[in-house]
C-alpha positions, 0 to 999 in steps of 0.5 A: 757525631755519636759517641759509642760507648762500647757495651753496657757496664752489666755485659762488661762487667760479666765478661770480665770475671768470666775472663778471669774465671777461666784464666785462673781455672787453667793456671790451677790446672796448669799447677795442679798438673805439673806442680813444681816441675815444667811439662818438659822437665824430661828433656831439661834432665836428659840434656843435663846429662848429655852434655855432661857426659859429653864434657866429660868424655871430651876431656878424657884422655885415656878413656878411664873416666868414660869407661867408668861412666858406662859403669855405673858412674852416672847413677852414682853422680845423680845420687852424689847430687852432681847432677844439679838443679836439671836432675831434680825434673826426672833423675832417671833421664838425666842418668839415661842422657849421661850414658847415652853422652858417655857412649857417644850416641847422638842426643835422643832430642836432636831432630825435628821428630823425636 
């Protein structure tokens, strides 16, 4: 029986530290790009909004509070920090998706093409 004993130690070796050359230059890239914020921070905010608006509008009787919401409610909850860790990604989203929630519009990420 021959044993195999794989590539040589110089090939091995080269293609080692080419792998990991690569795998670091697209994790710094990855970094670099998006920083602290993930490549779908937009919708992680624009839900975050949704939804609360939608709990809030569910829970609302007499539609004051809604009513207030499509006033200017929902800009001022983002600056009031009411909006949470979702709202640092796009705070702009997440005020978007808090009106499109308080005027009952279905979430602009429902569906299979957006």
């Amino acid at each position: 029986m021959d044993r195999h004993e794989g590539p040589p130690r110089g090939k091995f070796i080269a293609g080692l530290a080419t792998a990991v050359l690569i795998g670091t230059t697209v994790a710094g890239y990855g970094i670099a790009r998006y920083d602290e914020h993930p490549p779908w921070g937009r919708d992680i905010a624009y839900e975050g909004g949704y939804l609360q608006a939608v709990r809030i509008r569910k829970a609302d009787i007499d539609g004051e509070r809604t009513r207030a919401l499509l006033t200017g409610e929902c800009a001022a909850m983002e600056r009031w920090g009411m909006g949470g860790d979702r709202a640092v990604h796009d705070p702009a989203a997440w005020v978007r998706g808090c009106l499109d929630g308080a005027a009952g519009h279905p979430s602009r990420n429902q569906g299979f093409v957006r």
